[in-house]
N, C-alpha and C positions, 0 to 999 in steps of 0.2 A: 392471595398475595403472590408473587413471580417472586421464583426461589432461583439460587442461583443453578440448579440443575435445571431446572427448565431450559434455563439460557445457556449451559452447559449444551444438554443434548441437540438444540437448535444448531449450533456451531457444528456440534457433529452432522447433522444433517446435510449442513451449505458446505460444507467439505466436499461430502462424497455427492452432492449434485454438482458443484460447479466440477471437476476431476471429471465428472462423465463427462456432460456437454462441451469441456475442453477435449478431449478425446476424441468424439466423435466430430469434432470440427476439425481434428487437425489430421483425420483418418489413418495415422502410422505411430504415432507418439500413445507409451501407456505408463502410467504414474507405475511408481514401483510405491511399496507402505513401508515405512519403517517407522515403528511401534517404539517407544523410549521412555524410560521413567525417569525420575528429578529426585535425587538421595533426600531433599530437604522437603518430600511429597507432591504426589500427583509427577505429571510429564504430559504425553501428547502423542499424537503421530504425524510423524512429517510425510509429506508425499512429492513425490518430485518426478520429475517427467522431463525426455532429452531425447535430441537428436529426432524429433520428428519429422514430419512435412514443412512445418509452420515455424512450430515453437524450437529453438535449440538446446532452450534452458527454462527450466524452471517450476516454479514449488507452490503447493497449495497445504498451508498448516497449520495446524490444530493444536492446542494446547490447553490444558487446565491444571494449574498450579496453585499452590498453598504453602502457609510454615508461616515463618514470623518474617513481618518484611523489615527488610534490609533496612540500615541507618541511613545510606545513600539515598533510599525512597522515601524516608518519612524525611530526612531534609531537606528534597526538591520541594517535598510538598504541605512544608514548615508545622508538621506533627510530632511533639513532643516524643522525643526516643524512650524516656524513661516508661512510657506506656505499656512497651514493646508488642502493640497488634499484631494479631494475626493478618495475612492477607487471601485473597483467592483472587486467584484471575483467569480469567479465559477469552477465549476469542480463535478468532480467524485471519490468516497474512499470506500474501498472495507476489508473488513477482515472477514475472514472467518476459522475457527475452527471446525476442523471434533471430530467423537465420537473416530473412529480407530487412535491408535496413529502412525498407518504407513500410513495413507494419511498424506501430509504434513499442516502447516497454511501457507499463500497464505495473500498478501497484495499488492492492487494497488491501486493508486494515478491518476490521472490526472486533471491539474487545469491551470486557466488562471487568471491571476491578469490584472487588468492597473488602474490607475490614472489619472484625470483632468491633469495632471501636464504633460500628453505624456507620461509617461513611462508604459511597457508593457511587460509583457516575460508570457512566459509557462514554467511551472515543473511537476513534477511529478516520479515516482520512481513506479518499480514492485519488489518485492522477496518473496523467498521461505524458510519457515522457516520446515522443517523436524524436528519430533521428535529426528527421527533414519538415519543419512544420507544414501543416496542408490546414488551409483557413477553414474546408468544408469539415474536414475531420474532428478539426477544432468546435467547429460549431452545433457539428452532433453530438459530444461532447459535453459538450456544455451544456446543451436543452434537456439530453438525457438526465443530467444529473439533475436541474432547475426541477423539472415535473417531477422523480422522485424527490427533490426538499419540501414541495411547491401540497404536497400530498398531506403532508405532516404540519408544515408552520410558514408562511410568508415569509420571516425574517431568516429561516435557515440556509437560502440558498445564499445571497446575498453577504452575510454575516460569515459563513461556513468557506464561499469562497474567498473571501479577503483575508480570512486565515489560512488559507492554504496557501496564498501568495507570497504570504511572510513567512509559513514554515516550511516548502520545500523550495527553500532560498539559498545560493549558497553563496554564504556575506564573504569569503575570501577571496570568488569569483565574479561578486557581483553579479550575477545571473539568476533566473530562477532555472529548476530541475529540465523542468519541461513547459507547459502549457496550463499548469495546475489541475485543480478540479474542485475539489472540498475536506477542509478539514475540519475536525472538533475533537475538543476532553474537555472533560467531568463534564457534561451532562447529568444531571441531577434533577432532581423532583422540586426546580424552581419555578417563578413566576409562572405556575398552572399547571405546568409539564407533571407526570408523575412516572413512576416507572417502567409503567406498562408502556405510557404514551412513546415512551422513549425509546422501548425495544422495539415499539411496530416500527421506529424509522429506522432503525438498524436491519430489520428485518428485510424492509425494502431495499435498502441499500445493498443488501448483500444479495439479495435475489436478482438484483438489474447489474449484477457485475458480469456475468459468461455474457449473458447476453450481446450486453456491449461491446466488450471485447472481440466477442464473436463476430461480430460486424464487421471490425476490422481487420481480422483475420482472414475473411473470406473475402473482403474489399480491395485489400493491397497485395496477398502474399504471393500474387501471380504479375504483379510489376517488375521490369526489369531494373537491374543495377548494375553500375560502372566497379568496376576495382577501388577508384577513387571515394564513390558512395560508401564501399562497403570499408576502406580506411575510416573514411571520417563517423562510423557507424562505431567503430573501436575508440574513440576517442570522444564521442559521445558516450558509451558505458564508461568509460574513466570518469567525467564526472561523477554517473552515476555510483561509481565506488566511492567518491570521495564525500559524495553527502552521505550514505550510511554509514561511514565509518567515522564522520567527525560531528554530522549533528544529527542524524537520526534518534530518538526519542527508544524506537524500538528495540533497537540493538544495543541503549544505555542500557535499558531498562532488562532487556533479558539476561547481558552478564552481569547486572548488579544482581538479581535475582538466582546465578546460578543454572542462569538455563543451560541448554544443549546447544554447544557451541555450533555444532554444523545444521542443525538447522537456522538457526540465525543468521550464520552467513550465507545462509542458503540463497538470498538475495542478490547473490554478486554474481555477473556476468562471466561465461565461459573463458571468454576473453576480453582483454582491453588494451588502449591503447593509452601512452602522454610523451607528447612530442613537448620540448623544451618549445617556448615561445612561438607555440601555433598559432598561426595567423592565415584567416582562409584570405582566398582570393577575390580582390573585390567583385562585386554585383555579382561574386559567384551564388549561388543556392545556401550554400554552407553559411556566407556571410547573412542572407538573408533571414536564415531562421534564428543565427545568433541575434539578430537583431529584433527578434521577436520573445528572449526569453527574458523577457520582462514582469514586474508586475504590475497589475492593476490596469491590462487590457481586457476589455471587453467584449467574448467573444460570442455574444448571444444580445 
């Protein structure tokens, strides 16, 4: 039976590979560790990495936590309080910010919950947030992600992306984040699935992330940029501040639990910008990707 150390130690593993293979692609950028415990048990290590060739910002980190879960969590996920379970969680979160505004920002997820009480799933989500959308980039993308769903279950790619559609949304802007990719939670040992089946796709997914990434690191980060590219590159991360801090799931969940504030926000961009009633310039570039941050395009 897959304990939840296993799953534990696995996270620690895809930490310190993906931190390498980021490194050595970005050839100047080196994670710093900062080690942290959680008064309420367990904690993690965050790792963060700046100012490199590539990357300007960002973090690759670790966490495994326990104690009694919060009221807040067992009422999103309508479990009686009076039970008072224990929780354990762990996983792996990733966000990363290049200096080029034509590399894209890049965000994965993968995490395992369960409780004294039996219950148990895995979640976790990958996407691709472009400055400037590029259809090819898009489209490798997206196949990347299909073959690892495509490995595991027919209906995961499919299913997984039209939820990412609707969760990295952002309903005040009407917009989606970026370009999507795939999202899931509780995964559970349903119709077939058990929970081995379900770590090997987590497994996968976490494995085909440097990779990827790396592709486009090494694809874009030697394309030139305008002053004007790199303004509207700042007001792109403004978005991107304003979905983790108003509907992100992740950064509910780790200050209802108490977590470590600064690696949580560890996810926000160096800088940003928000200009009062921005409006790009028509059939400018800028209009044209806004008009692709839609959902439920097709890009494979």
């Amino acid at each position: 039976m897959l304990t939840k150390e296993e799953i534990r130690d696995w996270f620690v593993a895809l930490q310190e590979s993906i931190c390498t293979q980021l490194e050595d692609a970005d050839g100047k950028g080196k994670f710093i560790s900062d080690p942290w415990q959680r008064s309420g048990g367990g904690g993690g290590i965050t790792r963060v990495i700046g100012d490199g060739n590539i990357i300007e910002k960002g973090g690759v980190n670790f966490s495994a936590v326990w104690g009694k879960t919060p009221e807040p969590v067992l009422k999103s996920m309508n479990i009686d309080a009076s039970d008072h379970p224990d929780f354990f969680a762990t996983g792996v979160s990733i966000v990363l910010h290049p200096f080029n505004p034509m590399v894209p920002i890049i965000h994965m997820n993968v995490r395992y919950f369960e409780m004294t009480n039996g219950t148990w799933w895995f979640g976790g989500g990958i996407d691709l947030t472009p400055h400037y959308v590029n259809v090819e980039d898009a489209r490798h993308f997206h196949s990347t992600l299909k073959s690892v769903c495509d490995q595991h279950h027919p209906s995961y790619y499919p299913e997984f992306k039209n939820w990412a559609d609707d969760y990295f949304f952002l309903k005040h802007r009407k917009e989606t984040r970026g370009i999507g990719g795939i999202f899931f939670d509780y995964l559970k040992d349903t119709s077939g699935f058990t929970k081995e089946s379900r770590f090997e796709f987590i497994k996968s997914l976490g494995s085909a992330f440097a990779p990827l990434y790396v592709h486009f690191m090494k694809k874009n980060h030697g394309l030139s940029y305008t002053e004007q590219e790199k303004h509207w590159q700042y007001l792109r991360r403004g978005r991107y501040v304003e979905f983790n801090l108003v509907w992100d799931r992740g950064t509910k969940f780790g200050l209802d639990t108490d977590g470590r504030t600064e690696s949580i926000l560890m996810s926000l961009p160096p800088q940003a910008q928000w200009v009062y009633n921005y409006q790009p310039a028509a059939g400018s570039e800028e209009e044209k990707t806004l008009g692709m941050l839609k959902k439920g395009i097709t890009w494979i």
